[in-house]
KEKELO-212866 format. One record per residue: y negated, x negated, z of N, C-alpha, C in turn; residue in one letter. Coordinates in pm, whole numbers, plus 32768, in hexadecimal, padded with zeros to 4 digits. Each point is the difference from the previous one (the first is absolute). Example, Ala and Ser with C-alpha at 12.3 -4.5 7.8 and 13.67 -1.06 7.14 Angstrom:
residues 2
82397AD9830C7F89805980007F887FA68000A/7F9780237FB87F897FAE80067F93804D8049S/
END
This chain:
residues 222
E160B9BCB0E480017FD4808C7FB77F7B8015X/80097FBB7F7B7FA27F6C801A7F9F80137FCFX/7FDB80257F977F827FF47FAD7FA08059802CX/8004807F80107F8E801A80207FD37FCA808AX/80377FF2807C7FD27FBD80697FD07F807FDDX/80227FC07FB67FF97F657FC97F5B7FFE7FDCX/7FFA805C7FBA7F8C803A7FA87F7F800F8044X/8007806E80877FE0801A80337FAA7F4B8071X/809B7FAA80237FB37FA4806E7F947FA17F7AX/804680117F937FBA7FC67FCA7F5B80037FD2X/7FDF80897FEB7F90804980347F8F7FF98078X/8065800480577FAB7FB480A07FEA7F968000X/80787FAC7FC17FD57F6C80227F607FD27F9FX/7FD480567F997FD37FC97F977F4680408059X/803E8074804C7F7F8022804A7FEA7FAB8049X/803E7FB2804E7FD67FB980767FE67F727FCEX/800E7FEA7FB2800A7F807FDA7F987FAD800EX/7F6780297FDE7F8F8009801A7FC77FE680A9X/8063803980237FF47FE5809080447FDE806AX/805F7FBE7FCA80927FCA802D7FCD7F918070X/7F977F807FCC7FEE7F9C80507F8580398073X/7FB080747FD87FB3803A80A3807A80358056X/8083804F7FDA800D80348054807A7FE98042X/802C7F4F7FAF80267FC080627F9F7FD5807CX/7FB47FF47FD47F8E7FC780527FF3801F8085X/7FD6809B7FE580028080807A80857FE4803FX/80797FF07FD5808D7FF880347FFB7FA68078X/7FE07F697F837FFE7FBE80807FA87FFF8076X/7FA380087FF87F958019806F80228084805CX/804580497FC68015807F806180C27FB68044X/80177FC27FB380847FB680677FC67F9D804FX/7FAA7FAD7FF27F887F9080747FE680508083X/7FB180677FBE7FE6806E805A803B801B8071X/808980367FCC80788024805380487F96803BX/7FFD7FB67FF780047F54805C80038035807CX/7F47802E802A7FD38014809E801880858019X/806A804D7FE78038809D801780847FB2807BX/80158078804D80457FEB8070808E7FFF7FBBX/8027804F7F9F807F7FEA7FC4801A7FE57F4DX/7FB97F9D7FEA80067FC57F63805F7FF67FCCX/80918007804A808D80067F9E801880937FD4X/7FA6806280277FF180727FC97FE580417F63X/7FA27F6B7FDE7FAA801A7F7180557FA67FADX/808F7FDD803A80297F8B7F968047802C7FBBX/80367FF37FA48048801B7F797FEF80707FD8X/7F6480547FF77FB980717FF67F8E7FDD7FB1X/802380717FAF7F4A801A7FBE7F9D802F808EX/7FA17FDB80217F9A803B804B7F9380377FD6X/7FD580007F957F9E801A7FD17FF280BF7FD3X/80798043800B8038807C7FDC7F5080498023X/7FE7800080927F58803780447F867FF77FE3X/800F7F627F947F78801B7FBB7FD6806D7F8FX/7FB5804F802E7FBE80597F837FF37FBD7F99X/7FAC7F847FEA7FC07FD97FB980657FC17F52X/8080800A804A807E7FDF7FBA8095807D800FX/7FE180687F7380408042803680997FEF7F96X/80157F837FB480A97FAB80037FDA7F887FF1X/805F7FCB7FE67FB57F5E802380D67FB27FDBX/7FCF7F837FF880507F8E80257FBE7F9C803EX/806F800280637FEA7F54804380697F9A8003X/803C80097F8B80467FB97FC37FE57F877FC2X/80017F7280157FA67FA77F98805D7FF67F6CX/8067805580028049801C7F767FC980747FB0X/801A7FBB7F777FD080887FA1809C80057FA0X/802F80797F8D80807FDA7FC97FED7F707FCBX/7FB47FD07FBF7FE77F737FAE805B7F838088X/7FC88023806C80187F85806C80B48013800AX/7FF8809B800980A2801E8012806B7FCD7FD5X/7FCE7FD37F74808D7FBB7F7E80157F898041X/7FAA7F9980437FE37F88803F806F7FE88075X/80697FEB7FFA80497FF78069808D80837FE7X/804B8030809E803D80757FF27FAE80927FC0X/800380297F977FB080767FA6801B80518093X/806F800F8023803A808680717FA48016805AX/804E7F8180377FAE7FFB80C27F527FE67FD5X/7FD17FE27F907F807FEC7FFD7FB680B77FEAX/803080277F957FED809A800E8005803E8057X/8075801080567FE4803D80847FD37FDF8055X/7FBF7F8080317FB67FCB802C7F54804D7FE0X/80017FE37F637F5C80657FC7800B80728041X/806A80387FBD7FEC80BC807D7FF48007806EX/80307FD3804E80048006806A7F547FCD8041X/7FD27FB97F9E7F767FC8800A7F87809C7FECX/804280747FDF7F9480507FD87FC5804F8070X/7FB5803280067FEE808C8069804A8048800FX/7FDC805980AD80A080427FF17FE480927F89X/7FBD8014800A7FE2807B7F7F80427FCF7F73X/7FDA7F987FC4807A7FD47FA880767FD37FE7X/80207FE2809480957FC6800A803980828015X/7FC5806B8019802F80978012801F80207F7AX/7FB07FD87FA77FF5803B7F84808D7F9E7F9BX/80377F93805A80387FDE7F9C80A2800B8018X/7FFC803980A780568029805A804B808D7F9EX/7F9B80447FE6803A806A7FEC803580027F4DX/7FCB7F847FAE80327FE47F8A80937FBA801BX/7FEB7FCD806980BC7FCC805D7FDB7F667F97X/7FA87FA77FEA7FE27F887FC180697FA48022X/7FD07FF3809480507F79802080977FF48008X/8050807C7FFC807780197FC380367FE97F94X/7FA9800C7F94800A80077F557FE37F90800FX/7F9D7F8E802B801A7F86800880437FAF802FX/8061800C806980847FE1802C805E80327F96X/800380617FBA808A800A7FB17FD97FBA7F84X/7F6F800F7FF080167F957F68803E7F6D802DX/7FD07FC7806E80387F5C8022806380098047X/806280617FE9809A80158039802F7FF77F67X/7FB6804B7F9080547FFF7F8D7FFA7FBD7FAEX/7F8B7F61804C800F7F7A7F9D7FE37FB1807DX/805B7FD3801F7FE27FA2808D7F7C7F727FEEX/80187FFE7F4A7FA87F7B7FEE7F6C80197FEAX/801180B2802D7F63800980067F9D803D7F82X/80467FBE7F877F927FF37F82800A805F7FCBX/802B80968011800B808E7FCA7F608029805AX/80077FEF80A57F9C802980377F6A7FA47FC8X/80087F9B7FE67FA97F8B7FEC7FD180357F73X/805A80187FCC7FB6802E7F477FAD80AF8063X/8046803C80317FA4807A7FF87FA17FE28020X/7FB87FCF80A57F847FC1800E7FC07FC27FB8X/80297FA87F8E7FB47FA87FAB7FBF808D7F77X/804480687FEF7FD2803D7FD07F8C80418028X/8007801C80937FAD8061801F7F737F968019X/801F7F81801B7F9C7F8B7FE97FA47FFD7FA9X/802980227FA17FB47FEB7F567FBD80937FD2X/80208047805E7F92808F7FE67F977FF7806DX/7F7980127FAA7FA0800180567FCD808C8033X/801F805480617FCC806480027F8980038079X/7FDD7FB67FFA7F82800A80527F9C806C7FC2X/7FAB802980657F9E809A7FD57F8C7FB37F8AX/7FE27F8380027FC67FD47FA0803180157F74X/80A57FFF7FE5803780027F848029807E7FE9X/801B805A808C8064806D7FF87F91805A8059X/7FE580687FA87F7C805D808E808780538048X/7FDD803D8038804480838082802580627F87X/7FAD80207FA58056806F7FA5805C7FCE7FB6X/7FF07F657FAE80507FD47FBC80AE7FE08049X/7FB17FDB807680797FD8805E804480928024X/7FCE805D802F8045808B7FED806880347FA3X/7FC980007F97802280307F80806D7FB07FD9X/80027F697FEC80817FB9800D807B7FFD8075X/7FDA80488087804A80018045804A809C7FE8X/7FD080777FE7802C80487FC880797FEA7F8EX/7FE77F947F9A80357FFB7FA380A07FCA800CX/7FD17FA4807080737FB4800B806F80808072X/7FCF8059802A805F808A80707FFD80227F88X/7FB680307F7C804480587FB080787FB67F9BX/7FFF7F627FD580767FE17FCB806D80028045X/7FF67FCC809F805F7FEA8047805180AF8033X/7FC8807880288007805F7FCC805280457FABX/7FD07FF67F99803080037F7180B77FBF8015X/80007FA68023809F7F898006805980618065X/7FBA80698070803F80168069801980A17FC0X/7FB480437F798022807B7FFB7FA38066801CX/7FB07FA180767F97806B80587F6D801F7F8BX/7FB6806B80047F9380187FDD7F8B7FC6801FX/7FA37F937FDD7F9F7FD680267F9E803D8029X/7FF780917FAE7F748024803C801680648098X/809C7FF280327FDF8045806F7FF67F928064X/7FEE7F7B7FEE7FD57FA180377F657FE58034X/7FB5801F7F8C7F707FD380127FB880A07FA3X/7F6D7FC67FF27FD780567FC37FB27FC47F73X/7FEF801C7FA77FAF7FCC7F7D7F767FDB8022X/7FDA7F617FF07F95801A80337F67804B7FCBX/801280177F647F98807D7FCB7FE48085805CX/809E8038802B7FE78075805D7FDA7FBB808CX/7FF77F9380617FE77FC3804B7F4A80178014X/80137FC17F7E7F297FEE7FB17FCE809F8029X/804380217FE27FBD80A37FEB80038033806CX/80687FF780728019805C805F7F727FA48071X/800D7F73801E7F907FD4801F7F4480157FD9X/801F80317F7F7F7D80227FB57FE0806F805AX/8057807480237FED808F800E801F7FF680A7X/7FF97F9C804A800E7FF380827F607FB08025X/7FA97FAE7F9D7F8A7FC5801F7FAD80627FD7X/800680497FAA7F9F80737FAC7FF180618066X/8090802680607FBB806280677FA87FC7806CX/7FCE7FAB80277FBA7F9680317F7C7FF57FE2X/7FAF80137FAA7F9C80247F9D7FD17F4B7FE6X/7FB2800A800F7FE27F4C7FE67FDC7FA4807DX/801E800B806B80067FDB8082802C7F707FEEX/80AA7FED7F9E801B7F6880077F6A7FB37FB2X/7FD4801C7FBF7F947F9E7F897F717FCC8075X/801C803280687FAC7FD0805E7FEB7FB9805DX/7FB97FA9803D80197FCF8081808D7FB18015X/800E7F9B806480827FF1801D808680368050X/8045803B7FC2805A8089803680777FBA8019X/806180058053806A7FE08024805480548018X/805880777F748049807A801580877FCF8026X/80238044805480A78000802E8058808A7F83X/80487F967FD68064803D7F9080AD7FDE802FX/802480A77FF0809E7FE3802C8036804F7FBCX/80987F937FCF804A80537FAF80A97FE58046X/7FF980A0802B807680068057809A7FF87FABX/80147FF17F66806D7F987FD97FCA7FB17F67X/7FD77F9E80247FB87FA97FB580327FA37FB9X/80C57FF7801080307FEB7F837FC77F397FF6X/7FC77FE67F777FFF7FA67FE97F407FEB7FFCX/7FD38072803F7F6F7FCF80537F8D801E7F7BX/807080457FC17F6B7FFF7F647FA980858028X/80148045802C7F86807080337F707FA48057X/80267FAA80567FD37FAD80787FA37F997F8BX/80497FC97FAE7FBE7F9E7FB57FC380357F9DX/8015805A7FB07F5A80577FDB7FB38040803BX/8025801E80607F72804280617FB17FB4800EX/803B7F6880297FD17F8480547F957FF17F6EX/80467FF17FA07FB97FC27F7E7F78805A7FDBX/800C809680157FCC80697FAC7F7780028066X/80178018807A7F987FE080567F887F91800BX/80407F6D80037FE87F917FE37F8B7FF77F8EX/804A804E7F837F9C80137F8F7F8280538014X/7FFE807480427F92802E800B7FB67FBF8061X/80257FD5804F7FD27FA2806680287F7A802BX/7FBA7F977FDC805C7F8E80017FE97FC980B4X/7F95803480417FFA7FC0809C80738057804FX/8066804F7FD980478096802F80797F877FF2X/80618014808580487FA0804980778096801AX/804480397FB9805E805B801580797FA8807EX/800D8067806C80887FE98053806480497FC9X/805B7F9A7FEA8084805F7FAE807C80018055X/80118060800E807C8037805280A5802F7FEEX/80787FE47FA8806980307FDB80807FF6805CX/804280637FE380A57FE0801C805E80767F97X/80777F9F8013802B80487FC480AE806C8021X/
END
């Protein structure tokens, strides 16, 4: 209930990170903006930025977990989430996060049970520089199949292997003939239960390779 969500913001945060100080940037200038709007107490204690294409999750949070330990660990964490897009605060809504983080600092009032977990998740770098999309896959798998495993349940009716993943994508571009290796193509790919997104992230990859200007739209639910 903690770790893999944990895992997970930790992941985003390591994507954005790179671009944390532009898109405060955009934040603030799009709250300036909204200054000369007829009703500006509208955009307040709101992400606004949800409409830009050009940002499709984001924080506008000037906290990252590192800033979080700095003060109340609690109210600073939920403070970060609440900082995300609503597409990820959806995503962390439905992991029920900010709950599991209220009961950890109910079940040490002094905090330092929640404060050590963040400091852990601090010291892993999973940014896509250290960690690619398959590596990061494949470990997120691992961690539903131990956790899994503890509950009784079968892992593989969880996800799928990603070798048979490789293959079933191989035999979904092959009917295609060589169309991706050309030109710049922008295929719409959907996988109507996509699980932990590893079908989505080798397509994305497998495509990419034959064509590196090929910008796949990836589409899941699950």
């Amino acid at each position: 209930h903690v770790f893999i969500p944990m895992t997970v913001l930790r992941r985003l945060e390591c994507v954005l990170a790179p671009h944390k100080d532009g898109t405060r940037q955009v934040y603030e200038d799009h709250l300036a903006a909204a200054k000369n709007k007829p009703n500006p107490a509208e955009i307040a204690e709101r992400n606004t930025l949800d409409d830009r294409p050009e940002l499709p999750f984001f924080n506008v949070s000037p906290l990252d977990l590192a800033a979080c330990r700095r003060g109340n660990v609690k109210d600073n964490l939920l403070k970060y989430l609440r900082g995300f897009s609503a597409n990820v605060r959806a995503l962390f809504d439905q992991f029920n996060l900010r709950a599991h983080v209220e009961r950890i600092a109910k079940a040490d009032p002094t905090l330092a049970l929640l404060d050590r977990v963040v400091a852990t998740f601090v010291s892993v770098d999973l940014s896509p520089e250290a960690v690619d999309n398959h590596m990061m896959g494949t470990a997120f798998e691992d961690l539903n199949r131990r956790f899994l495993e503890q509950a009784n349940e079968k892992a593989g009716e969880q996800y799928t292997p990603r070798d048979v993943i490789a293959l079933l994508v191989d035999l979904c571009l092959a009917a295609d003939g060589d169309r991706w290796k050309h030109n710049a193509v922008r295929p719409k790919i959907y996988d109507p239960a996509c699980g932990t997104g590893g079908m989505l992230t080798v397509a994305d990859t497998r495509i990419r390779e034959h064509n590196p200007k090929a910008r796949p739209i990836l589409f899941g639910q699950e």
